[in-house]
N, CA, C and O atoms as a Maestro MAE file, in Angstrom:
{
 s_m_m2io_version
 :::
 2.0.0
}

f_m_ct {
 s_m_title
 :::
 protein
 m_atom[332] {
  # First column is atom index #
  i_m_mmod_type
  r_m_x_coord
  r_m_y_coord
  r_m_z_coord
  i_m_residue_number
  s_m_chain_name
  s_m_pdb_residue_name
  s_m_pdb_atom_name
  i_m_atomic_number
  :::
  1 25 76.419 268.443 71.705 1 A "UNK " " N  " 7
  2 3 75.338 267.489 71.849 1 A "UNK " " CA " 6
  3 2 74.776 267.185 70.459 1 A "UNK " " C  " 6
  4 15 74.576 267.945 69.512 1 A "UNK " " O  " 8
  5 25 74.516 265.483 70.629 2 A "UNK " " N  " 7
  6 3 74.279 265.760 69.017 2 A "UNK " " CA " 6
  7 2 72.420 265.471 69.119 2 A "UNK " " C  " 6
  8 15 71.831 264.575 69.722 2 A "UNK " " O  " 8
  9 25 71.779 266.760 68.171 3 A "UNK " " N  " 7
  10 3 70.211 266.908 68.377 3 A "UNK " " CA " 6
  11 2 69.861 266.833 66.645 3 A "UNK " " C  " 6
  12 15 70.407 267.418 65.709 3 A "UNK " " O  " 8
  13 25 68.968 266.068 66.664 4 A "UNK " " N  " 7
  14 3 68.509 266.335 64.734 4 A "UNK " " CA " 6
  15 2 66.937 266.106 64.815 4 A "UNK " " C  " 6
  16 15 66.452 265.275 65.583 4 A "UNK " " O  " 8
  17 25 66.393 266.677 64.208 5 A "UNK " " N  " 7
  18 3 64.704 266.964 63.922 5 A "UNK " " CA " 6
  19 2 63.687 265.076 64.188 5 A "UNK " " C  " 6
  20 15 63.754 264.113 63.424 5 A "UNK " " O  " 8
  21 25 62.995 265.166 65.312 6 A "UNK " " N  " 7
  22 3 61.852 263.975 65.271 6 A "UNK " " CA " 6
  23 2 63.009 263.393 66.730 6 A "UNK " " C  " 6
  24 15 62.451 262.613 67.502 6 A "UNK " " O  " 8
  25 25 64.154 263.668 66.991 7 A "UNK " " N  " 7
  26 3 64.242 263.108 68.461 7 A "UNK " " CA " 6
  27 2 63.481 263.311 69.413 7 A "UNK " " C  " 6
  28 15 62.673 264.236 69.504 7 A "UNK " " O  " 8
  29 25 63.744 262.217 70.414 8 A "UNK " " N  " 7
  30 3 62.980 262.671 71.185 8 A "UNK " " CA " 6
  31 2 63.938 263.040 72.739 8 A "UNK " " C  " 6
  32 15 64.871 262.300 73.051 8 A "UNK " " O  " 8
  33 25 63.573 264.192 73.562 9 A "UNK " " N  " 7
  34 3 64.264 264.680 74.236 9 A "UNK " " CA " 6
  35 2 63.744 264.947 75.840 9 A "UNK " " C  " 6
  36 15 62.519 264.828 75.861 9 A "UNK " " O  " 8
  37 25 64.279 265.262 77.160 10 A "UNK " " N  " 7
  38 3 64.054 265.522 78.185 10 A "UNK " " CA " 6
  39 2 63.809 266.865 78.612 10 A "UNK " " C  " 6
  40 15 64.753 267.478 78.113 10 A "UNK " " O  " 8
  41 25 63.207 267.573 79.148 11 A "UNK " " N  " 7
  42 3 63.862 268.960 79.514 11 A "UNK " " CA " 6
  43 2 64.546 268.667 81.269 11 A "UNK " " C  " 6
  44 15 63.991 268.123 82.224 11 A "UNK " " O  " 8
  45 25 65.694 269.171 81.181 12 A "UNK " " N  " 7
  46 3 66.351 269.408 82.307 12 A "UNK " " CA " 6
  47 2 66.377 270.350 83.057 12 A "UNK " " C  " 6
  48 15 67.042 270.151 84.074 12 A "UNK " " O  " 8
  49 25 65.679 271.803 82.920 13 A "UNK " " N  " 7
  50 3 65.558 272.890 83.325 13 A "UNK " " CA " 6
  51 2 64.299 273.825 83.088 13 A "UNK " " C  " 6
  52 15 63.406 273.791 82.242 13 A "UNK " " O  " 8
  53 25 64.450 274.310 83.700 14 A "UNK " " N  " 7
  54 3 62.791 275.377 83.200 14 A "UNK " " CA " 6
  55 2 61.699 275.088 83.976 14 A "UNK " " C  " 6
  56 15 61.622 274.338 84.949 14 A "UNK " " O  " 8
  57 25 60.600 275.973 83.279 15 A "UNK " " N  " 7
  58 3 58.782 275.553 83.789 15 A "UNK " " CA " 6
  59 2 58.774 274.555 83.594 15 A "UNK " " C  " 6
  60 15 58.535 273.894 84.605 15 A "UNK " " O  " 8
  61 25 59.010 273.673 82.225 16 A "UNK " " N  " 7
  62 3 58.694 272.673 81.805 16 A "UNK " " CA " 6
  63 2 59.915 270.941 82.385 16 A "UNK " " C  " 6
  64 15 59.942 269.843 81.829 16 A "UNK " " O  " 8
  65 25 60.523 271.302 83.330 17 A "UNK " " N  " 7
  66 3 61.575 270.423 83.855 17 A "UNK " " CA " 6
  67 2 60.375 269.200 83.879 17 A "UNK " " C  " 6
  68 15 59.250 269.215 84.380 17 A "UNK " " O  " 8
  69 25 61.039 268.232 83.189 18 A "UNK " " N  " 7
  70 3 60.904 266.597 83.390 18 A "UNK " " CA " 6
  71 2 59.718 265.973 82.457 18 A "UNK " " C  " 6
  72 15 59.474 264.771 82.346 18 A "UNK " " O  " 8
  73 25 59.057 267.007 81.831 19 A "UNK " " N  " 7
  74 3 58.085 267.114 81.106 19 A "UNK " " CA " 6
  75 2 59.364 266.457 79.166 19 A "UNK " " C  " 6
  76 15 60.398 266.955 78.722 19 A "UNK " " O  " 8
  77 25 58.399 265.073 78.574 20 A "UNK " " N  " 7
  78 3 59.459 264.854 77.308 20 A "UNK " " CA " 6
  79 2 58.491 265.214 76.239 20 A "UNK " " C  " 6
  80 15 57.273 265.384 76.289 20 A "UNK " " O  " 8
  81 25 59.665 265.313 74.885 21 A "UNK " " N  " 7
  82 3 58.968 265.961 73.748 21 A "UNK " " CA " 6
  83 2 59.863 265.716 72.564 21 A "UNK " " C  " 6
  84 15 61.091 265.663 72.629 21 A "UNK " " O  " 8
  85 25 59.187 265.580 71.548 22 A "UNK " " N  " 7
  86 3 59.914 265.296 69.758 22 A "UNK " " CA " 6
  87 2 60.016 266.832 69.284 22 A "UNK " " C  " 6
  88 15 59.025 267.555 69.190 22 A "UNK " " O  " 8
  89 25 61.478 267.292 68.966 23 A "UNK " " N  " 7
  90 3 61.713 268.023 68.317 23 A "UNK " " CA " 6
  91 2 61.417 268.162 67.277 23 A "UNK " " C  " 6
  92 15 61.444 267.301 66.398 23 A "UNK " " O  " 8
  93 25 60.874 269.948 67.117 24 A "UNK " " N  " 7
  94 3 59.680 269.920 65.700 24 A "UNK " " CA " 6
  95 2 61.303 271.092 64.991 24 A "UNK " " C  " 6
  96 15 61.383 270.938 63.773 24 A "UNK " " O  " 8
  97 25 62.046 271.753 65.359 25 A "UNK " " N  " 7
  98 3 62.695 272.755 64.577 25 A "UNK " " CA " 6
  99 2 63.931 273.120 65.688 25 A "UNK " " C  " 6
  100 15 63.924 273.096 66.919 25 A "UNK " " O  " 8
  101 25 65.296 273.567 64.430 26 A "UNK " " N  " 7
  102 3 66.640 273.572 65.558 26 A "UNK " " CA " 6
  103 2 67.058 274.501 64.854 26 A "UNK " " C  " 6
  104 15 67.222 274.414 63.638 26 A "UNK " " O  " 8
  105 25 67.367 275.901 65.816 27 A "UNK " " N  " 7
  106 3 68.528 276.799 65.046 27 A "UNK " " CA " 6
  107 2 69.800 276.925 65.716 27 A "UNK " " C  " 6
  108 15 70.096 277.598 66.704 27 A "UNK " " O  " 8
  109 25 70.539 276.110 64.956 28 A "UNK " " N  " 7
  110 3 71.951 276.112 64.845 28 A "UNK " " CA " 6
  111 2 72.353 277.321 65.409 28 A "UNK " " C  " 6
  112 15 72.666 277.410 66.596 28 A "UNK " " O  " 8
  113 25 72.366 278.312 64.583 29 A "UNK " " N  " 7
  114 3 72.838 280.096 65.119 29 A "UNK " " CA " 6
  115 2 73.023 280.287 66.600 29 A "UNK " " C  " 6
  116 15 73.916 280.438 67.433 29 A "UNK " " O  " 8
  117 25 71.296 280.174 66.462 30 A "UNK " " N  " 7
  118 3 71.699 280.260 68.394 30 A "UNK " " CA " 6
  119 2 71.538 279.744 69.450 30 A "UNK " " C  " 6
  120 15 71.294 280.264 70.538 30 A "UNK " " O  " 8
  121 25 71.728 278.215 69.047 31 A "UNK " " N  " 7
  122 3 71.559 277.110 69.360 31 A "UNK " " CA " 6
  123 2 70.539 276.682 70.110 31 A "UNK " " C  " 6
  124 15 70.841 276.089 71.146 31 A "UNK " " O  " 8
  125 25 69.070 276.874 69.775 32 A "UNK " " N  " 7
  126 3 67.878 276.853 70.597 32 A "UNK " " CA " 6
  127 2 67.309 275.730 69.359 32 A "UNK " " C  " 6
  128 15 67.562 275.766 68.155 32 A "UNK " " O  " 8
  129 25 66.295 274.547 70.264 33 A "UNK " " N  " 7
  130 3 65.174 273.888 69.819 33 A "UNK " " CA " 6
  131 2 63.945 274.281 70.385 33 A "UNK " " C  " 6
  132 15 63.658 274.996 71.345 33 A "UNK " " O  " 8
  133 25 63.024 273.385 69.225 34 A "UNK " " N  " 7
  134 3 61.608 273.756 69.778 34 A "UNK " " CA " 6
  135 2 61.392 272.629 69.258 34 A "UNK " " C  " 6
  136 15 61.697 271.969 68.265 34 A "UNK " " O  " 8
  137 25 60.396 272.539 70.777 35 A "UNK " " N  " 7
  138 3 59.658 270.624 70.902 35 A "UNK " " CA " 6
  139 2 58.061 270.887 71.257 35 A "UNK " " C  " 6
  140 15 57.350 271.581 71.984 35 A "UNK " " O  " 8
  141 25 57.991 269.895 70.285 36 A "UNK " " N  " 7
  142 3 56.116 269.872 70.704 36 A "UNK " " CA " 6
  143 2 55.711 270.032 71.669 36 A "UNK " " C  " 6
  144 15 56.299 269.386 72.537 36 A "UNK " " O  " 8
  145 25 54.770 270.739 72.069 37 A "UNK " " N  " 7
  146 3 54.118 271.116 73.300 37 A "UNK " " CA " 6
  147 2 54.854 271.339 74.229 37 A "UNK " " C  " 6
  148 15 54.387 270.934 75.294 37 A "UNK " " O  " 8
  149 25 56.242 272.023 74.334 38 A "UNK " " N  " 7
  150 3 56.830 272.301 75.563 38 A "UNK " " CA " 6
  151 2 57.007 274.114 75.324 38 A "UNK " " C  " 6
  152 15 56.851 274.765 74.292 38 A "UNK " " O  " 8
  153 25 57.205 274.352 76.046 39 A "UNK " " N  " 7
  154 3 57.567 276.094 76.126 39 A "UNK " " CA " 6
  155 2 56.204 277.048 75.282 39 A "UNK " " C  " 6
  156 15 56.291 278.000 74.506 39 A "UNK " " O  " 8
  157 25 55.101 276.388 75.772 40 A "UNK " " N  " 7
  158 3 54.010 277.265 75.155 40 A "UNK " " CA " 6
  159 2 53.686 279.141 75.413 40 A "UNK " " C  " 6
  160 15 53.726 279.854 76.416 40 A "UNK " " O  " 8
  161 25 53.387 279.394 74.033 41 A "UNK " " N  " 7
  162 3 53.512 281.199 74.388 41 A "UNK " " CA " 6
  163 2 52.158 281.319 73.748 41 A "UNK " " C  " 6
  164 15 51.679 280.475 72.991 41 A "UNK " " O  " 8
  165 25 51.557 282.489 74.130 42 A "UNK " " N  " 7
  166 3 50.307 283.309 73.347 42 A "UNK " " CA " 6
  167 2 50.763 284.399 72.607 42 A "UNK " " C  " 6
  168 15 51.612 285.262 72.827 42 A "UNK " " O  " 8
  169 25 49.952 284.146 71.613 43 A "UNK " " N  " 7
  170 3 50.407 285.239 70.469 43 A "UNK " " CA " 6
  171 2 49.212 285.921 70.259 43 A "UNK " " C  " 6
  172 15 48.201 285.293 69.946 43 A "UNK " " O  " 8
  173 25 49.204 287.446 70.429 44 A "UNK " " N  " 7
  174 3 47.866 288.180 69.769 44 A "UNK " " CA " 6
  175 2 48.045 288.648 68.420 44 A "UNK " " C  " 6
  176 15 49.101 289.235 68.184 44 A "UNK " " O  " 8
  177 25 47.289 288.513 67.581 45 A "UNK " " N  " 7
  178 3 47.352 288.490 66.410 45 A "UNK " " CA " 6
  179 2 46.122 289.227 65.909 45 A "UNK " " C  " 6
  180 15 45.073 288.839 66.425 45 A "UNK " " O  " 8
  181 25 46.005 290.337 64.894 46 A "UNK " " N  " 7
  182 3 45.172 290.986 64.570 46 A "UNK " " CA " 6
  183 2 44.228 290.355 63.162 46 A "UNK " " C  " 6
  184 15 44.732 289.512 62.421 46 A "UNK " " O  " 8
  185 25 43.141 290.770 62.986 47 A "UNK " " N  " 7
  186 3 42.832 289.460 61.826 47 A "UNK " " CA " 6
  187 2 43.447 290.062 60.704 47 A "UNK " " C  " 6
  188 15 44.114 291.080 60.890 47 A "UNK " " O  " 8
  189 25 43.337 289.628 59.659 48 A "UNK " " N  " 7
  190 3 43.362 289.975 58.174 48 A "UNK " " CA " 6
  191 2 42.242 289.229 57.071 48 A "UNK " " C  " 6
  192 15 41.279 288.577 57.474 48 A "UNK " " O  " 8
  193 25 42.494 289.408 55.887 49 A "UNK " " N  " 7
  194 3 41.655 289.060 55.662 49 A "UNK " " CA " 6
  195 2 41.638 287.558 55.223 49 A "UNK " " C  " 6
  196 15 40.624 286.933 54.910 49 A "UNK " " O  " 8
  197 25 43.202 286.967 55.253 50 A "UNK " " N  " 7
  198 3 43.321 285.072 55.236 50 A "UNK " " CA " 6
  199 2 43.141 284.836 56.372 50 A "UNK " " C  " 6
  200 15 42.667 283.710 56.523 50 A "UNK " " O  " 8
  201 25 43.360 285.593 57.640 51 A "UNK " " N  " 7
  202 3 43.586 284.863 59.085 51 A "UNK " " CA " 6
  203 2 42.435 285.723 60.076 51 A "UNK " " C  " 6
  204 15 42.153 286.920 60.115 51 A "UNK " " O  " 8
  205 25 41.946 284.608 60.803 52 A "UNK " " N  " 7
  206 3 41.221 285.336 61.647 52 A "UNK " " CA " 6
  207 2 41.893 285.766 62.957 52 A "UNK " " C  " 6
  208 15 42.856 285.298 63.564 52 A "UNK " " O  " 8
  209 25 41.254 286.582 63.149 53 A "UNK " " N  " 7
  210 3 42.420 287.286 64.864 53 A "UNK " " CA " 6
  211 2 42.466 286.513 66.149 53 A "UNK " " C  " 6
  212 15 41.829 285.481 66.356 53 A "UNK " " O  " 8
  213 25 43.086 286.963 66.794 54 A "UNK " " N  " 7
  214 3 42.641 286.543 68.274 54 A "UNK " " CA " 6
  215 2 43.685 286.081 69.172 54 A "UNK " " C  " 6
  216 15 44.648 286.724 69.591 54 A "UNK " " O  " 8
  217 25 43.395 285.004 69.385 55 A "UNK " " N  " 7
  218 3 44.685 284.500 70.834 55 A "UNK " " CA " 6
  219 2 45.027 283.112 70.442 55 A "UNK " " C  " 6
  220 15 44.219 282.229 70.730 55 A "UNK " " O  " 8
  221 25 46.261 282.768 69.741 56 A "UNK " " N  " 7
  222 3 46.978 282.101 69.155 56 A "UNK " " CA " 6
  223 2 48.336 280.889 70.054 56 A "UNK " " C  " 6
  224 15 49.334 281.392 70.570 56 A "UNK " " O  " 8
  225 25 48.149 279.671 70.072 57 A "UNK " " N  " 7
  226 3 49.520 279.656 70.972 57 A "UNK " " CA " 6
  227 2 50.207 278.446 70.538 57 A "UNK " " C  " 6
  228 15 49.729 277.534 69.863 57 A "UNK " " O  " 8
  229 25 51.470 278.555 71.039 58 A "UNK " " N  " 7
  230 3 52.617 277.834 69.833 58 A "UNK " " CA " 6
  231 2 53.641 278.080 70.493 58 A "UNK " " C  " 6
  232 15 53.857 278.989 71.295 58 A "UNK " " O  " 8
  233 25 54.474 276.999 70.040 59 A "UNK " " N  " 7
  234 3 55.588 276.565 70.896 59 A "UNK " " CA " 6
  235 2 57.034 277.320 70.513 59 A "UNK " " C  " 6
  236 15 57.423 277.313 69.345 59 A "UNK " " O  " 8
  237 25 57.876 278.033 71.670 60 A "UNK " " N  " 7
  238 3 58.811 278.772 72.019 60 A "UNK " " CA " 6
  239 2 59.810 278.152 71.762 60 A "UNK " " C  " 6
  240 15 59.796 276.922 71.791 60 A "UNK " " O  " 8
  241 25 61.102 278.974 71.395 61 A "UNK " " N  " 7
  242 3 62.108 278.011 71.495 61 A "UNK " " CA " 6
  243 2 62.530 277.726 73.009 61 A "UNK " " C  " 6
  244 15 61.971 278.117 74.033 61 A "UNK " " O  " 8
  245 25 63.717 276.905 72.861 62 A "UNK " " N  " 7
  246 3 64.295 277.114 74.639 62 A "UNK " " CA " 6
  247 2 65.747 276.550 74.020 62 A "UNK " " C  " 6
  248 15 65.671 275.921 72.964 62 A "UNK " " O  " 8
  249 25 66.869 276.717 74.537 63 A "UNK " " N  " 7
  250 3 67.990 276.472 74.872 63 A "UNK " " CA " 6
  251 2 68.823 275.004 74.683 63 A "UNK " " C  " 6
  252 15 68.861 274.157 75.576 63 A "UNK " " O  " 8
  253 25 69.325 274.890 73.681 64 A "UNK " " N  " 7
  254 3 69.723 273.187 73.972 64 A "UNK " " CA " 6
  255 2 70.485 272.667 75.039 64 A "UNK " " C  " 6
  256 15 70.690 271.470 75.239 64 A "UNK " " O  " 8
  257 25 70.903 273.621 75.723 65 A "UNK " " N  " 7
  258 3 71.518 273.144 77.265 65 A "UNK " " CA " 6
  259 2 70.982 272.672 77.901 65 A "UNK " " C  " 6
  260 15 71.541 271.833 78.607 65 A "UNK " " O  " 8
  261 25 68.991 273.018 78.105 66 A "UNK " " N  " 7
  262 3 68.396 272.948 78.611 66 A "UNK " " CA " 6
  263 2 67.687 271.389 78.864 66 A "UNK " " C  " 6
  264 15 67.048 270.886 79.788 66 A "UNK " " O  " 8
  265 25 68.200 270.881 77.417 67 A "UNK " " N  " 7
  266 3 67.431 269.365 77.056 67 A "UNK " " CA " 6
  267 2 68.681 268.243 76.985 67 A "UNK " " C  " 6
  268 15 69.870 268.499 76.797 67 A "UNK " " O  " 8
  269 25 68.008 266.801 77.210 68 A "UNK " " N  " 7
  270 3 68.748 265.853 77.021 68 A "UNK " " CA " 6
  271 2 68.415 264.776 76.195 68 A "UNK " " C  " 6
  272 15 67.260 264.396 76.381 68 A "UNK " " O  " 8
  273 25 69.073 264.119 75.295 69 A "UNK " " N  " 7
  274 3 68.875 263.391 74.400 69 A "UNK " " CA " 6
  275 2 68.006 261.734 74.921 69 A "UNK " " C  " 6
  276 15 68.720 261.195 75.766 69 A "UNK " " O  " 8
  277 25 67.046 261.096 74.698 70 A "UNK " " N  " 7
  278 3 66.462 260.005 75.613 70 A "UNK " " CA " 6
  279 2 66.142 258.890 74.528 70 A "UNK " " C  " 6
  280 15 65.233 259.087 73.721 70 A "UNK " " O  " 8
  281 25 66.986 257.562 74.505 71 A "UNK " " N  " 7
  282 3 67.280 256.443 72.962 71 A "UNK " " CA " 6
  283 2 65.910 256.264 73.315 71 A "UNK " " C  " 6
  284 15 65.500 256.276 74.476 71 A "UNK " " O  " 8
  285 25 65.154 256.084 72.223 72 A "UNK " " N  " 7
  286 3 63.734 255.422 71.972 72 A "UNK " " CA " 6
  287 2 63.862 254.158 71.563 72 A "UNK " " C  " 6
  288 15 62.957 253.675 70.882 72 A "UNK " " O  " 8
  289 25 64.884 253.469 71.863 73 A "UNK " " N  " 7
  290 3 65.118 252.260 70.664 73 A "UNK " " CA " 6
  291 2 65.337 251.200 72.463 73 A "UNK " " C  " 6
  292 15 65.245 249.980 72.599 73 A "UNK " " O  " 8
  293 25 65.631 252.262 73.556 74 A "UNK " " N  " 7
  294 3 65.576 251.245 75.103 74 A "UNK " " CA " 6
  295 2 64.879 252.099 75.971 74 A "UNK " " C  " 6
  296 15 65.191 253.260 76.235 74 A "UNK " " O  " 8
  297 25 63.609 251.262 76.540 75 A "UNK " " N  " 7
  298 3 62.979 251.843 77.249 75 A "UNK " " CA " 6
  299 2 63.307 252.322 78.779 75 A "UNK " " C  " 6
  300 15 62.443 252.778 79.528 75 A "UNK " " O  " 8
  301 25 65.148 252.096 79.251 76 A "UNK " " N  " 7
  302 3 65.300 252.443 80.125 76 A "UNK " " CA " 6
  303 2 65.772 253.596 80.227 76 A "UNK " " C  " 6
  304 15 66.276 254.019 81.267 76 A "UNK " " O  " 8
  305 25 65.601 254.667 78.483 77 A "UNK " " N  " 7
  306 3 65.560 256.130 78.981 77 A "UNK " " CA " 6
  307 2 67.074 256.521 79.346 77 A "UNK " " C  " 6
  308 15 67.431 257.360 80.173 77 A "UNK " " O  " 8
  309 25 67.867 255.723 78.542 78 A "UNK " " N  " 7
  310 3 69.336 256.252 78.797 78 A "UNK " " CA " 6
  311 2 69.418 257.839 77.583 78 A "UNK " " C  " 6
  312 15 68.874 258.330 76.593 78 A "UNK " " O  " 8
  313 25 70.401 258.042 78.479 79 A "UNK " " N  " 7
  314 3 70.995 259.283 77.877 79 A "UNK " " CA " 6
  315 2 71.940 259.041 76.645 79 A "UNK " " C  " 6
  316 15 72.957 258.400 76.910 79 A "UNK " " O  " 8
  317 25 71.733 259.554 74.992 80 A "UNK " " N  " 7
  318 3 72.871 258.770 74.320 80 A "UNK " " CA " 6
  319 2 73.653 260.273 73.707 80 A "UNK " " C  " 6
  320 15 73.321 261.377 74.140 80 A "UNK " " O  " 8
  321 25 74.670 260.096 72.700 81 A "UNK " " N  " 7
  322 3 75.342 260.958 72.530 81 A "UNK " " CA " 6
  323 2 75.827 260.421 70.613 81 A "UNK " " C  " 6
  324 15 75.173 259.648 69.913 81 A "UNK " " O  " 8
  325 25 76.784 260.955 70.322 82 A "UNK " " N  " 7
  326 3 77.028 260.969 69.141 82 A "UNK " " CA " 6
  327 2 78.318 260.050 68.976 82 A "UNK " " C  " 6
  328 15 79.377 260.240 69.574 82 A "UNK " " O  " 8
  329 25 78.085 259.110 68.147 83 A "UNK " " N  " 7
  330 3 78.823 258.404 67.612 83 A "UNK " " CA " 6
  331 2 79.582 258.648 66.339 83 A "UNK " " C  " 6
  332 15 80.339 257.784 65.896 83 A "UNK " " O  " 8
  :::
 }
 m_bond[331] {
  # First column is bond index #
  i_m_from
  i_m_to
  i_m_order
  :::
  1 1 2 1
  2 2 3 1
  3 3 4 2
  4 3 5 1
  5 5 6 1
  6 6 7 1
  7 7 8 2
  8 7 9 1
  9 9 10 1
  10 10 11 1
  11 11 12 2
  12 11 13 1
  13 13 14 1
  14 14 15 1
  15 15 16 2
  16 15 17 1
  17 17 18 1
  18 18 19 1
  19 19 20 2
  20 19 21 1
  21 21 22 1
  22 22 23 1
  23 23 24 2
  24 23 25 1
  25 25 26 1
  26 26 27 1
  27 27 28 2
  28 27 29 1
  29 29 30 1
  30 30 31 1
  31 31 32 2
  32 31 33 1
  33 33 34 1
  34 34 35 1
  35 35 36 2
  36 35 37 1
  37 37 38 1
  38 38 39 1
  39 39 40 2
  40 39 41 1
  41 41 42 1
  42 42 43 1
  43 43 44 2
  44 43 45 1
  45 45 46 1
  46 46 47 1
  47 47 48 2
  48 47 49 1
  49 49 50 1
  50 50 51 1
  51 51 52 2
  52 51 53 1
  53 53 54 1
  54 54 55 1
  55 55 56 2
  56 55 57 1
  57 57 58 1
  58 58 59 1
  59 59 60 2
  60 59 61 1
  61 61 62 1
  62 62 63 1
  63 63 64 2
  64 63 65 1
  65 65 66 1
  66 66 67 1
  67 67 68 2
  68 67 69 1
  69 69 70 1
  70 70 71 1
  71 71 72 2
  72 71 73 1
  73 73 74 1
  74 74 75 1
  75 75 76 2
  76 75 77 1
  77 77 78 1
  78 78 79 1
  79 79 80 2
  80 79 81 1
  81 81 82 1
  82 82 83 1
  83 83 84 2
  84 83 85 1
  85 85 86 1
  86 86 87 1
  87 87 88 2
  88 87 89 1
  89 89 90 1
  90 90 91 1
  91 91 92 2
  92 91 93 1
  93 93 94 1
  94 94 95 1
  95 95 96 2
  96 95 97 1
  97 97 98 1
  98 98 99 1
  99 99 100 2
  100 99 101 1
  101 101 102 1
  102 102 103 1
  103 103 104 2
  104 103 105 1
  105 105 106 1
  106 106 107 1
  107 107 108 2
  108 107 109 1
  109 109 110 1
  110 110 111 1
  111 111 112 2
  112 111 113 1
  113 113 114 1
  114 114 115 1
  115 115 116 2
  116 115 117 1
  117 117 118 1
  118 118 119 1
  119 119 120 2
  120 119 121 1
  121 121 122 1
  122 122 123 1
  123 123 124 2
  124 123 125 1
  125 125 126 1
  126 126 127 1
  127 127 128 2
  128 127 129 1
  129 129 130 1
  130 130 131 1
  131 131 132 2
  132 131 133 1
  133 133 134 1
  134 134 135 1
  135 135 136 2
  136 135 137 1
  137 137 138 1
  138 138 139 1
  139 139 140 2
  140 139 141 1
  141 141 142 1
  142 142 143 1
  143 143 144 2
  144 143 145 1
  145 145 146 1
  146 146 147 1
  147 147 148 2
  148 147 149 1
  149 149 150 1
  150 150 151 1
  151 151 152 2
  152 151 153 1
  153 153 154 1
  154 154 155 1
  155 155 156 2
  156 155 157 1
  157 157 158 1
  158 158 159 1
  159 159 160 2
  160 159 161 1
  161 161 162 1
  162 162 163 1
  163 163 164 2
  164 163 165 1
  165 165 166 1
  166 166 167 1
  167 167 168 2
  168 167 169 1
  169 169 170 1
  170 170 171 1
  171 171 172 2
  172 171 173 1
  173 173 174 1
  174 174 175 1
  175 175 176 2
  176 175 177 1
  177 177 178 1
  178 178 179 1
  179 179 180 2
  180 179 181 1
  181 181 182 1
  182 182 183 1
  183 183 184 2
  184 183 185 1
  185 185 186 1
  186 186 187 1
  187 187 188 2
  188 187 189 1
  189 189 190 1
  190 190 191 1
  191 191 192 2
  192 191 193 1
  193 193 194 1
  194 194 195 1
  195 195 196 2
  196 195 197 1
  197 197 198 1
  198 198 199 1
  199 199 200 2
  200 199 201 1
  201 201 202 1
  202 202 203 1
  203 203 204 2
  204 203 205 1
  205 205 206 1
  206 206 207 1
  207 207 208 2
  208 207 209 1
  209 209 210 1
  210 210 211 1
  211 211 212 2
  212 211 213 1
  213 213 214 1
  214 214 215 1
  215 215 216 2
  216 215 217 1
  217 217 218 1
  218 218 219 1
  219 219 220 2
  220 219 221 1
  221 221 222 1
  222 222 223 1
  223 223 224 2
  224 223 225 1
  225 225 226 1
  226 226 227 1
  227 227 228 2
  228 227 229 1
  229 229 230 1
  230 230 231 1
  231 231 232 2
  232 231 233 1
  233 233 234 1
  234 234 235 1
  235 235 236 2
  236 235 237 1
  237 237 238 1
  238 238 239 1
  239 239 240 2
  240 239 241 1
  241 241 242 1
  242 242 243 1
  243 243 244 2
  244 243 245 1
  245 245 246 1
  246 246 247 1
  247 247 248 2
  248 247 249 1
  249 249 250 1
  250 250 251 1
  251 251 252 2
  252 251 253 1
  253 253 254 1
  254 254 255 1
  255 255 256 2
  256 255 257 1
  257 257 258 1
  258 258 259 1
  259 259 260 2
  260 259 261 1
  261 261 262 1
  262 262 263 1
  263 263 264 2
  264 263 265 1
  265 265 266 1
  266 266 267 1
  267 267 268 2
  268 267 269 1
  269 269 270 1
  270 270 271 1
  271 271 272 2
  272 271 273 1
  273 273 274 1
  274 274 275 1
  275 275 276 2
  276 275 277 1
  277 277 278 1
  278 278 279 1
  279 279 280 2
  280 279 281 1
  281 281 282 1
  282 282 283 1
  283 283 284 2
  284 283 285 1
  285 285 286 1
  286 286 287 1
  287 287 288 2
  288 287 289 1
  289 289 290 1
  290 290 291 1
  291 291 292 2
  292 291 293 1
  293 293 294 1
  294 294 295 1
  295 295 296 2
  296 295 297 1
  297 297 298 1
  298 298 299 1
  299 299 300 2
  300 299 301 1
  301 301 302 1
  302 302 303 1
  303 303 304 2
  304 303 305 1
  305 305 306 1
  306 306 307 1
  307 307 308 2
  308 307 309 1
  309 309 310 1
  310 310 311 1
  311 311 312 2
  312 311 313 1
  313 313 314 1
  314 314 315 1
  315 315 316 2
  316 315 317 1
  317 317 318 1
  318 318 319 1
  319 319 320 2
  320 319 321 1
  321 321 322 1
  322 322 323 1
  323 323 324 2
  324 323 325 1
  325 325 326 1
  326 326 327 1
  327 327 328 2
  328 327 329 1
  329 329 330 1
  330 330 331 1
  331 331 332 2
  :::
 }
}
């Protein structure tokens, strides 16, 4: 599938099924993205003395199987692929 940073994508599976989102980061390795506001987690975090502590939350990776590619360039939301 071809995925590169600022697409914008579907989720096909999960909590978040049908819910769309612009890819913020992609690791190749193990082939997981992370898209704005989808797959939200809480993080507890202790303070220090740059950061204050507390309950933190930010977006998870998930699976690129999981997502589908959606052309922004036609608003009928086709599915595109790599040329």
């Amino acid at each position: 599938m071809f995925l590169k940073k600022g697409l914008q994508v579907k989720i096909i599976s999960g909590k978040d099924k049908g819910k769309t989102g612009e890819i913020l980061e992609i690791n190749r390795k193990l082939n997981t993205v992370k898209i704005k506001s989808i797959s939200m987690i809480k993080r507890h975090t202790k303070p220090t003395k740059e950061n204050k502590g507390g309950i933190i939350s930010k977006e998870s990776f998930i699976h690129q199987s999981n997502v589908k590619n959606l052309d922004t360039q036609k608003n009928d939301k086709k599915a595109v692929g790599k040329k």
